[in-house]
MIGUGU-8973 format. One line per 8 residues: number of its first residue (from 0); their letters; for each residue x negated, y, z of C-alpha. Coordinates in pm, 1 decimal, decimal comma, padded with zeros to 6 digits, always signed. Example, Ala and Ser with C-alpha at 12.3 -4.5 7.8 and 13.67 -1.06 7.14 Angstrom:
BEGIN
0) as) -01230,0/-00450,0/+00780,0  -01367,0/-00106,0/+00714,0
END
This chain:
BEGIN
0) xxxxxxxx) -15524,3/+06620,0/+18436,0  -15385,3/+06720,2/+18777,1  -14998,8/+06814,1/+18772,8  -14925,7/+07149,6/+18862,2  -14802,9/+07134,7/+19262,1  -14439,6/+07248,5/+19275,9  -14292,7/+07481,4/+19539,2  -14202,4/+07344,6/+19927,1
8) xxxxxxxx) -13893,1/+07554,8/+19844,1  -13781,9/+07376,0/+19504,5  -13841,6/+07029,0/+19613,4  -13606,7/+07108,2/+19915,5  -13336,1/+07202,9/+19687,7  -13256,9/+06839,8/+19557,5  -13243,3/+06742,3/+19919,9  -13044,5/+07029,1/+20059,6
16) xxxxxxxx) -12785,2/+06991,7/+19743,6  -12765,9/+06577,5/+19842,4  -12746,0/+06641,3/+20184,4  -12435,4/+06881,5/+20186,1  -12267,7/+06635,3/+19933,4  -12320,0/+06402,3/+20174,1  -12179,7/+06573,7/+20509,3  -11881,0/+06727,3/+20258,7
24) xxxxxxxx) -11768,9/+06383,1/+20145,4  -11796,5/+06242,0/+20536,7  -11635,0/+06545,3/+20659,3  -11327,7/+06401,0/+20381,1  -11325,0/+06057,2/+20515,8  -11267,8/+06167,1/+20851,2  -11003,3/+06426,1/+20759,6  -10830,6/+06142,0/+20561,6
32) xxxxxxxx) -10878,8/+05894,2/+20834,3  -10761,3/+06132,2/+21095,5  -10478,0/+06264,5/+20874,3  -10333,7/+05878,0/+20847,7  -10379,1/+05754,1/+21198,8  -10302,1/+06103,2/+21389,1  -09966,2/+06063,3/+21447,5  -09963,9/+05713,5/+21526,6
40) xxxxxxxx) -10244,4/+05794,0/+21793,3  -10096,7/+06072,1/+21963,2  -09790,4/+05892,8/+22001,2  -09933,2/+05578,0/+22139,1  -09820,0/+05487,8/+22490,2  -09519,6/+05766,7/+22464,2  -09272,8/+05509,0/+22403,1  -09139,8/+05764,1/+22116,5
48) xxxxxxxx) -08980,6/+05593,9/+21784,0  -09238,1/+05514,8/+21530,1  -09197,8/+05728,1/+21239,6  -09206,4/+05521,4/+20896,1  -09521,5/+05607,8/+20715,3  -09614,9/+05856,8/+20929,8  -09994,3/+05885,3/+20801,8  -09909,7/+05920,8/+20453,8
56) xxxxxxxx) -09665,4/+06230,4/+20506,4  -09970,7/+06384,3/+20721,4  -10158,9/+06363,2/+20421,0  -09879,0/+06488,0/+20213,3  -09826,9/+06762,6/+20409,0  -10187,3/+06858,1/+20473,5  -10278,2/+06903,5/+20082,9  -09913,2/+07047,6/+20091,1
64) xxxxxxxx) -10018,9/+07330,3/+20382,3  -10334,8/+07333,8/+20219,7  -10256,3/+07417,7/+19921,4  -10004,4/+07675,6/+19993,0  -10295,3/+07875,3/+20193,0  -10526,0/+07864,9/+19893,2  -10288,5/+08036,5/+19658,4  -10160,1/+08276,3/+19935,8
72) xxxxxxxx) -10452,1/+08343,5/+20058,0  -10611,6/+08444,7/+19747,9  -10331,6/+08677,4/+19635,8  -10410,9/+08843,3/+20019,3  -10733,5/+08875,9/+19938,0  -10715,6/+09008,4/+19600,1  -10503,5/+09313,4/+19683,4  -10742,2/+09395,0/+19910,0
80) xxxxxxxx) -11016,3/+09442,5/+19641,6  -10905,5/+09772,7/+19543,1  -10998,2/+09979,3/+19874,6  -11378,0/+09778,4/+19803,2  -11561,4/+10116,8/+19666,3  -11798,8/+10004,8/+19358,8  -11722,9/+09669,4/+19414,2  -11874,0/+09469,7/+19136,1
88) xxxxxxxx) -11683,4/+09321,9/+18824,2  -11732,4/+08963,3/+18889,8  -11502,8/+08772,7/+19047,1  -11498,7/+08359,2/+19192,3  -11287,2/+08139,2/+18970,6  -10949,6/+08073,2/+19058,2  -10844,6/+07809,1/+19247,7  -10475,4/+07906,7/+19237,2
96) xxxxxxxx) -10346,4/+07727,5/+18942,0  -10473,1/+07407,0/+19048,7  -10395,1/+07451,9/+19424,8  -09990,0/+07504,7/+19342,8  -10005,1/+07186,1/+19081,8  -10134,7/+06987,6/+19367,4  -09836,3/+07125,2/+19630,4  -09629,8/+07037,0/+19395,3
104) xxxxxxxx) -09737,6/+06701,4/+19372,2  -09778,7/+06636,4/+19735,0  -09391,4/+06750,7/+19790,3  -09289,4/+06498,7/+19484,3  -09481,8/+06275,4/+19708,5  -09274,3/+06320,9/+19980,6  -08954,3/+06269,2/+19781,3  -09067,3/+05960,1/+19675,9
112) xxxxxxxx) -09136,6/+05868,5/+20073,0  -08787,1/+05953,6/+20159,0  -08658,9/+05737,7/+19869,6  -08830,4/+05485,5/+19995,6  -08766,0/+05489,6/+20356,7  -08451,6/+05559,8/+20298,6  -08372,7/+05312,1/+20047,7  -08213,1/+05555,2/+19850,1
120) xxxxxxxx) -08244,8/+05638,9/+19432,3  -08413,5/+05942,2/+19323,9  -08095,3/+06115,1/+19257,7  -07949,1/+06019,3/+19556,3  -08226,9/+06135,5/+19768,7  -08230,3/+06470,0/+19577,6  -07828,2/+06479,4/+19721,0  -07984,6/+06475,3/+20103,3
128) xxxxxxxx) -08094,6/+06824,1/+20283,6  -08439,3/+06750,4/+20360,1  -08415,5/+06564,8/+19965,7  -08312,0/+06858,4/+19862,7  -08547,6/+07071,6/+20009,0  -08835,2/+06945,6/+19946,1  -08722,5/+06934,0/+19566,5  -08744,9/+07334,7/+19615,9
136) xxxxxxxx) -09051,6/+07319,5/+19740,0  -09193,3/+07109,5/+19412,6  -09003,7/+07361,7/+19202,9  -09150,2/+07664,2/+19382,4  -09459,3/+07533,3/+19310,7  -09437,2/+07487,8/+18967,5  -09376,5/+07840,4/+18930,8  -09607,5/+07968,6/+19123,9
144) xxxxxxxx) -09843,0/+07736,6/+18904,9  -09744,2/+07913,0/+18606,4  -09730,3/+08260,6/+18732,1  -10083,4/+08190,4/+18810,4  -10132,2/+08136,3/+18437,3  -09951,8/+08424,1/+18346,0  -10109,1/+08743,5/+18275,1  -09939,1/+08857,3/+18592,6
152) xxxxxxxx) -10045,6/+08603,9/+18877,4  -09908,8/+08876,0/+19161,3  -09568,3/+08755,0/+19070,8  -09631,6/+08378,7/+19239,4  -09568,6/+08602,0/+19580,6  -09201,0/+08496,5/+19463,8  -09210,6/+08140,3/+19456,9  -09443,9/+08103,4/+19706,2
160) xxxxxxxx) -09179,9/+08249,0/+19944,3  -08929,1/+08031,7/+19808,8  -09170,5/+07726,9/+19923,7  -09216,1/+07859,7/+20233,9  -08859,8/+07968,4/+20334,9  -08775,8/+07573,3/+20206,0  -09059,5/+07432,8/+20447,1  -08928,0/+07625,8/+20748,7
168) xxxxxxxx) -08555,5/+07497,6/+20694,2  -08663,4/+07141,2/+20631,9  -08853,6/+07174,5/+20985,7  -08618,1/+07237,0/+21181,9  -08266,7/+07013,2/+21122,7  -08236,7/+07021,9/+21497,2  -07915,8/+07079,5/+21650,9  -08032,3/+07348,6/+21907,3
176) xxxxxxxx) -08072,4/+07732,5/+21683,5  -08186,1/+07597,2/+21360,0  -08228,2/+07939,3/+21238,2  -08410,1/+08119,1/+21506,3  -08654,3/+07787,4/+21468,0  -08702,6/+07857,2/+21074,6  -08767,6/+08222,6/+21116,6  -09027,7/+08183,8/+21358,8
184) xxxxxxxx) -09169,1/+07921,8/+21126,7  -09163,7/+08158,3/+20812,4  -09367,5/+08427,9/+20993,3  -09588,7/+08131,0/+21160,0  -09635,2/+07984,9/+20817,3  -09696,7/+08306,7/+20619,5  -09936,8/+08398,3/+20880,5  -10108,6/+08100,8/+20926,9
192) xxxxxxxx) -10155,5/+08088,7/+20509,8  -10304,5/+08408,2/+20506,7  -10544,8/+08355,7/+20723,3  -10682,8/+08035,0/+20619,4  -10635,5/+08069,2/+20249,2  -10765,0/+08484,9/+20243,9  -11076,1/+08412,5/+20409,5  -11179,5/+08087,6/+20235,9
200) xxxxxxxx) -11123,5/+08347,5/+19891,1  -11304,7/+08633,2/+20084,9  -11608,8/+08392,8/+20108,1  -11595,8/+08284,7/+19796,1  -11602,2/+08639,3/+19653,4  -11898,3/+08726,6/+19897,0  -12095,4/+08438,7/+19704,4  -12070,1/+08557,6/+19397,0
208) xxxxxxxx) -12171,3/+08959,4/+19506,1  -12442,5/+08794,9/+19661,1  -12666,7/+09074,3/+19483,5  -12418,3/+09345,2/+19630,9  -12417,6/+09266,1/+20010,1  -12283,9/+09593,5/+20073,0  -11964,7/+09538,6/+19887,3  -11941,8/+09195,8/+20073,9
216) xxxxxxxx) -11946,4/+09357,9/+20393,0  -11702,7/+09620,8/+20330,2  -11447,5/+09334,5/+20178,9  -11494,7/+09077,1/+20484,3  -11429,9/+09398,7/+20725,7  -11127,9/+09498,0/+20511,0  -11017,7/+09145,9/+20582,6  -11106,0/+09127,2/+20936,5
224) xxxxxxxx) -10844,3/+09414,1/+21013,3  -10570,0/+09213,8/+20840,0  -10694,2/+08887,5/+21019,8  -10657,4/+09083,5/+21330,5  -10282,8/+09139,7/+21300,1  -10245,9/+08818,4/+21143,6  -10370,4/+08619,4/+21436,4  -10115,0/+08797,2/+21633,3
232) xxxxxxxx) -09852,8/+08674,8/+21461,8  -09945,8/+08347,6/+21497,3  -10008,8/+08412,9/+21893,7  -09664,0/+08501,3/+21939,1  -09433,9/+08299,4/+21672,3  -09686,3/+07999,1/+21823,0  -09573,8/+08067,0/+22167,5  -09204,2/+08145,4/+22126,9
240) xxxxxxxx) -09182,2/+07779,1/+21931,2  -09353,0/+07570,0/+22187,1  -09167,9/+07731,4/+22455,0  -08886,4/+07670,6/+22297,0  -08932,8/+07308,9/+22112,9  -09136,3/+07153,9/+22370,3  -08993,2/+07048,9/+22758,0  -09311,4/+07168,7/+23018,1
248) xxxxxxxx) -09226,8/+06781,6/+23155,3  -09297,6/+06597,4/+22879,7  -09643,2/+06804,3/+22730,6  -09843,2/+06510,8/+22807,2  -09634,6/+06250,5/+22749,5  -09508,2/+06309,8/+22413,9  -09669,5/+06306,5/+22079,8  -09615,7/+06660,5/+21986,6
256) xxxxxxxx) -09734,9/+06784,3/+22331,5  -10075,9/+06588,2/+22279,1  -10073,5/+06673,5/+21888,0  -09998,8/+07090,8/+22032,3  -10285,3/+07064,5/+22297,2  -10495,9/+06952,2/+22042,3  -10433,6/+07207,4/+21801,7  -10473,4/+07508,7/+22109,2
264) xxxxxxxx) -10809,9/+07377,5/+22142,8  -10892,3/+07404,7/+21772,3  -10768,4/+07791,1/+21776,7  -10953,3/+07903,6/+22057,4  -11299,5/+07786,5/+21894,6  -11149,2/+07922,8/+21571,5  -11080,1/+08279,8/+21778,7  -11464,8/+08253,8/+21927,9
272) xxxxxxxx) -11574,2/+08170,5/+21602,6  -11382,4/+08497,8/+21425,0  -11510,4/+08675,9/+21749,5  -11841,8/+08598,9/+21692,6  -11845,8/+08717,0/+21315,5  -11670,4/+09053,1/+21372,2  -11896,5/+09127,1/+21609,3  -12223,5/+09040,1/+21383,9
280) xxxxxxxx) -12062,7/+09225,6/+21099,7  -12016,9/+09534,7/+21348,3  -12375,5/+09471,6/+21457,9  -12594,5/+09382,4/+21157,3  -12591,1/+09575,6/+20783,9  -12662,4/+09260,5/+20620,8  -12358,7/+08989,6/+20652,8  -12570,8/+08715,9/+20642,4
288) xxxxxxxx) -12485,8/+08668,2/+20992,4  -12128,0/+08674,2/+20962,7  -12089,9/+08521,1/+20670,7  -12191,1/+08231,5/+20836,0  -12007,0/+08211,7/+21147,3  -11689,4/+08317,0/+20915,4  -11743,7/+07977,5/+20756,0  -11768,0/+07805,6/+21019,4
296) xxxxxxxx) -11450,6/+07978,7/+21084,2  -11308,8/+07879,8/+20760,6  -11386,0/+07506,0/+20850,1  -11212,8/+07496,9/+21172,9  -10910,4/+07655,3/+21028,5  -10943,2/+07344,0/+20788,4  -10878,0/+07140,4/+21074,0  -10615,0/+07370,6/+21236,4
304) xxxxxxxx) -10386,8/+07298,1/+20875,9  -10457,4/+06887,6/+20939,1  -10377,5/+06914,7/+21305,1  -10055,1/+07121,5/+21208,4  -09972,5/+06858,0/+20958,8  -09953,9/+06596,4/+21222,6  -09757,2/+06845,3/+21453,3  -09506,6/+06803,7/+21169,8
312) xxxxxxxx) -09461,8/+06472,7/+21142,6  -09474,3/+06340,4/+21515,7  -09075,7/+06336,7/+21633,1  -08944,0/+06567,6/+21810,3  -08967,0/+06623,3/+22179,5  -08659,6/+06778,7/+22272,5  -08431,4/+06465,6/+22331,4  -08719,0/+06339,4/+22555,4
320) xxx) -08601,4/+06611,1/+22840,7  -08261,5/+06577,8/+22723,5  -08202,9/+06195,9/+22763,2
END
């Protein structure tokens, strides 16, 4: 008996499925690799202090950045579902819940880095500002965790705030305007969250109206328009902080100079990448086309978060034109 012959398109299923498992967990090795050795590579030949442990708070701080986008951005992206007209009832599962637990742990992490550099008790590092801090950060989390539980997840907008106000103060304990350094990084932050985390829920929603493209289209454009504003936010909160954080003398020959050129180049393909998609969903009915070059999009802004991560951890430049 001769088997029946199966379809050219189901037997490249298995291999398309193994394939993107494969690039996905390669694409994680790097972004570990390069989360733990970014700092002390941009930093080498700078003659800068090492920072202790520098590659585990990038890592720290990029599921920390990370996951603050995914629950941010998907309470962006939600309230823009009701301007979708006869947008369909389905709806991706949440990722929110999960996303906060893990910020949560990743800023427990940290505390437990401090402790240890510091060689200081739990307690006792809770006493110290940036101990402190980050304490609020866990805390924010956990509530924003729970919210997202809650029959009224619209209310983590609170403590997600809270996290965010707490990042931007621990960021800047400089001695030159604190404040005017922590406000720019609240609306960089916010902005930057939005962004990231709104369009990675905006694709996901797209997937699952896959049988309504129209509805997808009309969301990704609602989102586009917010993007737009967004981006300038970033543009300008982006610029005002390098100017005023970073010496023009010392741009290549400091850490965060090298780790800030870096991430300039990974925004401009992001912005030709978001070009490219707005135009396509101007252009074409279907959003195949844009939904692709939006996640490519989404994937660079990935790296954006990791590359910001380091920018966090590499010291700062300021005392090098001051010394």
């Amino acid at each position: 008996m001769i088997p029946p012959r199966v379809p050219a398109a189901v037997r490249r299923r298995p291999a398309a499925a193994v394939l993107a498992v494969t690039v996905t967990c390669l694409l994680a090795v790097a972004a570990v690799a390069a989360a733990l050795l970014g700092a002390t590579a941009m930093g080498h030949g700078t003659g800068e202090l090492r920072i202790p442990g520098a590659g585990t708070a990038t890592v720290l701080r990029t599921v920390l950045f990370g996951a603050l986008a995914v629950h941010a951005g998907a309470l962006a992206a939600d309230a823009l579902l009701p301007s979708v007209p006869d947008r369909p009832r389905t709806a991706p599962r949440s990722w929110a819940t999960a996303a906060s637990v893990a910020g949560a742990l990743a800023a427990a992490g940290q505390i437990v880095r401090l402790a240890r550099i510091s060689d200081l008790g739990l307690v006792e590092t809770y006493g110290t500002r940036e101990g402190g801090l980050l304490l609020l950060t866990a805390n924010g989390f956990v509530l924003a965790a729970c919210c997202a539980a809650s029959r009224r997840p619209a209310l983590a907008a609170l403590p997600l705030a809270v996290v965010i106000g707490a990042e931007a103060l621990r960021a800047h304990p400089e001695a030159y305007s604190p404040l005017v350094g922590a406000v720019l990084t609240v609306v960089h932050l916010t902005a930057a969250s939005l962004w990231t985390g709104g369009l990675l829920h905006v694709l996901r929603t797209m997937r699952v109206w896959r049988a309504e493209p129209g509805a997808g289209r009309v969301l990704l454009g609602r989102y586009a328009r917010l993007a737009a504003w967004l981006y300038v936010a970033l543009a300008v909160t982006g610029t005002c902080s390098a100017l005023r954080r970073l010496p023009a003398d010392v741009v290549l020959t400091s850490a965060y100079g090298r780790t800030l050129l870096a991430k300039l180049v990974l925004v401009a393909v992001v912005s030709a990448l978001a070009l490219a998609a707005r135009r396509r969903l101007a252009r074409d009915a279907d959003p195949a086309g844009a939904h692709r070059s939006a996640r490519g999009e989404a994937a660079a802004l990935g790296a954006v978060v990791l590359v910001s991560a380091v920018l966090t951890v590499v010291p700062d430049p300021h005392w090098i034109g001051t010394r």
